[in-house]
Steps between C-alpha positions, in 0.01 A plus 500: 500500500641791271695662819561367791708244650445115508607320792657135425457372840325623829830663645485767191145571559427881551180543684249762279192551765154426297671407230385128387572283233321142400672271273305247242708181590360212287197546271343147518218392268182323595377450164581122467372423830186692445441309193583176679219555757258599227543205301493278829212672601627604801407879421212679287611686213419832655664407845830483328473858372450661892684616739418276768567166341841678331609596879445127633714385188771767564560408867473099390765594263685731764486238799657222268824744360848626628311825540305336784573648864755782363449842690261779247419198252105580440248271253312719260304386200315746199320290247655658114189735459566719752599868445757684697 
């Protein structure tokens, strides 16, 4: 934020009405474990480069963290190739 104010704990907060903000919190890499199941033969090449398989992998990873179960805490996985 360039101007604004940042509240340090809920009792700060200043509501702004359609105003929303969402936060990275960890960044967590699949690449080992996608490797892992390739090599084990637990996933085709090409399934561990699509969305689908990426997904199941983020919520494994998700359901086994500290992350797990805390309130706006979403699972999203982009293999490296794609373009924003």
């Amino acid at each position: 934020m360039t101007r604004g104010f940042w509240a340090m704990n809920r009792g700060e907060f200043l509501p702004a009405p359609g105003l929303k903000f969402r936060f990275v919190h960890p960044i967590v890499y699949l690449t080992h474990v996608v490797n892992a199941k390739l090599k084990a033969g637990d996933v085709k090449e090409i399934d561990g480069m699509i969305s689908p398989t990426l997904i199941q992998l983020a919520k494994q990873e998700l359901h086994t963290s500290d992350w797990n179960g805390k309130p706006g805490i979403e699972e999203h996985a982009h293999p490296f190739s794609i373009r924003y």
